[in-house]
N, C-alpha and C positions, 0 to 999 in steps of 0.2 A: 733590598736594603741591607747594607751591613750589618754586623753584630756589633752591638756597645757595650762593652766591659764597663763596670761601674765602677768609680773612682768613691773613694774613702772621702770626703766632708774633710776641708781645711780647718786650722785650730780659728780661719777668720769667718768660719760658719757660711764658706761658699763653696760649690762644687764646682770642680773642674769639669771642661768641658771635649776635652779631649783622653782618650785610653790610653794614650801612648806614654803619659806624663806620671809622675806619684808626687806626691805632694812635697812641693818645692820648699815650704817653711824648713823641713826638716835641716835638709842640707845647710840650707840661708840662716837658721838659727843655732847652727852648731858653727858655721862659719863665725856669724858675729859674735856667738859666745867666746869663742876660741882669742879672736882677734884683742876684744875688747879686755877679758879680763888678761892678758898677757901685756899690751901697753898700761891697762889702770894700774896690774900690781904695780908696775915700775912708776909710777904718778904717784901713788901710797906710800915708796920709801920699803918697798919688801925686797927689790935688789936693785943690782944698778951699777954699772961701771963705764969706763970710758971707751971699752967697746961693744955696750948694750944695744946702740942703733944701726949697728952693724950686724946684729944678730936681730936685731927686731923688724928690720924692713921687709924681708922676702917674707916673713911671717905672718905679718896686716896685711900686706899689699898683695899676697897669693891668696891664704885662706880666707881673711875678711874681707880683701876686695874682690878680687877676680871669681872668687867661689861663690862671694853674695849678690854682683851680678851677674853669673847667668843660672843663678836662681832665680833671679828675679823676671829673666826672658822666660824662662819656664814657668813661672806663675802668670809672665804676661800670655803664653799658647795657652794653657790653663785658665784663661778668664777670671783670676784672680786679682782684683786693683788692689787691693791691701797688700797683698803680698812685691806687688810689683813695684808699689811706691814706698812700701817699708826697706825689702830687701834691694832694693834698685837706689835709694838714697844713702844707705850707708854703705852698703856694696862702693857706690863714689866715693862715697867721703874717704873710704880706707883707701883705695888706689891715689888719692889725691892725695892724702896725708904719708903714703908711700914716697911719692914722686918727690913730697916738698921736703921730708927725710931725708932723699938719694941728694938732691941738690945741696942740700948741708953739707952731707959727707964728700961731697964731688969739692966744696970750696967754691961752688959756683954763685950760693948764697951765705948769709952768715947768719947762723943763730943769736935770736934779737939774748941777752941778758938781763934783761929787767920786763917790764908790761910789753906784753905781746899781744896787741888791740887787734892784729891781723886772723890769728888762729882766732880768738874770740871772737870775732865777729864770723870766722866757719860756722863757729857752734851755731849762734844764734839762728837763721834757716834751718839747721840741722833740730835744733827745740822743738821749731814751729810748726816740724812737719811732722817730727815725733809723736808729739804732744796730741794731732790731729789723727793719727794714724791711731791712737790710745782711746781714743773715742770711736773710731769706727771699727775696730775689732768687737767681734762678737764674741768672743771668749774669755773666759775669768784670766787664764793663765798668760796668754798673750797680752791685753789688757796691763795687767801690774808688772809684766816685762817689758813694756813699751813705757808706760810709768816713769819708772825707775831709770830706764833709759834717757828718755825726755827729760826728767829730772836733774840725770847727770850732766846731759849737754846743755841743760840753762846755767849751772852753777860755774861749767867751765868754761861760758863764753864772761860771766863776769870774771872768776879768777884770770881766767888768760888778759881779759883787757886792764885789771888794777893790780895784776898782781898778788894778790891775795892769800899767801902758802896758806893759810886758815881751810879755804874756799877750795883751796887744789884738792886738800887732801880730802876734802867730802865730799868734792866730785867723783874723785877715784874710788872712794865707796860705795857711793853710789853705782857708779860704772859695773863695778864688780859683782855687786848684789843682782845689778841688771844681766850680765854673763853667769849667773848662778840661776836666775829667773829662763835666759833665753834656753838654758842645757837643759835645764826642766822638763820646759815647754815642748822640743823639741824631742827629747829622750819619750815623753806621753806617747805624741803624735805617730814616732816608728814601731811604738811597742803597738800602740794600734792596730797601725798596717799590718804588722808582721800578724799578731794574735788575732785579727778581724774583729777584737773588743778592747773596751776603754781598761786599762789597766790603772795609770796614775790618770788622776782626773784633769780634766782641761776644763772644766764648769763653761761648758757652752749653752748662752743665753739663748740660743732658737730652739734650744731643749723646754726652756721655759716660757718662752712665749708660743710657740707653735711654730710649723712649719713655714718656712719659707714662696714663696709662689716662686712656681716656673720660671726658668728664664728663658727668653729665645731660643738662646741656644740647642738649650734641653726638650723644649716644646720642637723643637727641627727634627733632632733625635729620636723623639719619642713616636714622632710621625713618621 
């Protein structure tokens, strides 16, 4: 029987199932911090010029897209769903919100001017799954990062569909608060790893309720 190296508890209070992996939130929520609060400041009105999305494409669409999904195949080798379907849905959305970007600046498309009902209705899906991924974290810290996130992507599926500049701009703070929440979370979870003790707290709920039961996986392993 091989040797099983033991994997560090995710901030979603599941263990990975494989040695070979470290725990994929970290990378996926520095990604999406990174992405999120660098398009919300510019939604907020903190900078902005007329060749801001020129400089902002390879930015979402490398670090928040491409780096949150294959976090997210690595939570999926890792037996992580939470992770796979948090960082695997916005991982998309940034490569998506990349591409529809690049097609602006190509002239291939034209950026709508007034109500934009099409990115608003992006959000919406992007809320729903949010919002549900907020409830199945087991961790305090993920939990009101996922929040705040969900939060912001409800607020800018209605500003994007009415228009709203009211509504834009407290989605973008929202946004922001939520990429202040994910660097957090994320900064906890590596200082873990690294120190093999909790440093900044992640308030994980299975601390409080009791352990977890086996999972297959680990029940194969342990045999």
């Amino acid at each position: 029987m091989r040797d099983v190296i033991s994997v560090p508890e995710s901030a979603a209070g599941t263990t990975s199932g494989s040695h070979r992996i470290a725990v994929p939130w970290v990378l996926g929520l520095y990604g999406l911090a990174s992405a999120t609060f660098v398009v919300a400041a510019r939604m907020a009105g903190w900078y902005g010029g007329a060749h801001s999305p020129f400089l902002l494409l390879p930015f979402a669409a490398v670090l928040g897209g491409l780096t949150q999904l294959l976090a997210a195949m690595w939570a999926f080798e890792g037996e992580d769903t939470l992770g796979t379907a948090m960082l695997g849905t916005w991982g998309s959305f940034w490569i998506g919100y990349g591409i529809l970007n690049a097609l602006f600046l190509s002239g291939r498309l034209t950026e709508p001017s007034g109500p934009y009902p099409e990115l608003g209705f992006w959000f919406i899906p992007l809320a729903l799954i949010t919002w549900m991924g907020a409830v199945a974290a087991a961790s305090t810290a993920l939990t009101i990062t996922l929040v705040f996130l969900a939060a912001g992507a409800s607020i800018a599926a209605v500003a994007n569909i009415s228009m709203h500049g009211g509504l834009m701009l407290l989605g973008a703070w929202l946004f922001i608060i939520a990429a202040v929440l994910a660097w957090y979370t994320a900064t906890a979870m590596m200082f873990e790893a690294a120190w093999g003790r909790q440093l900044w707290p992640l308030g994980r709920l299975h601390q409080w309720i009791g352990p977890r039961p086996p999972t297959m996986s680990s029940a194969r392993h342990a045999g």
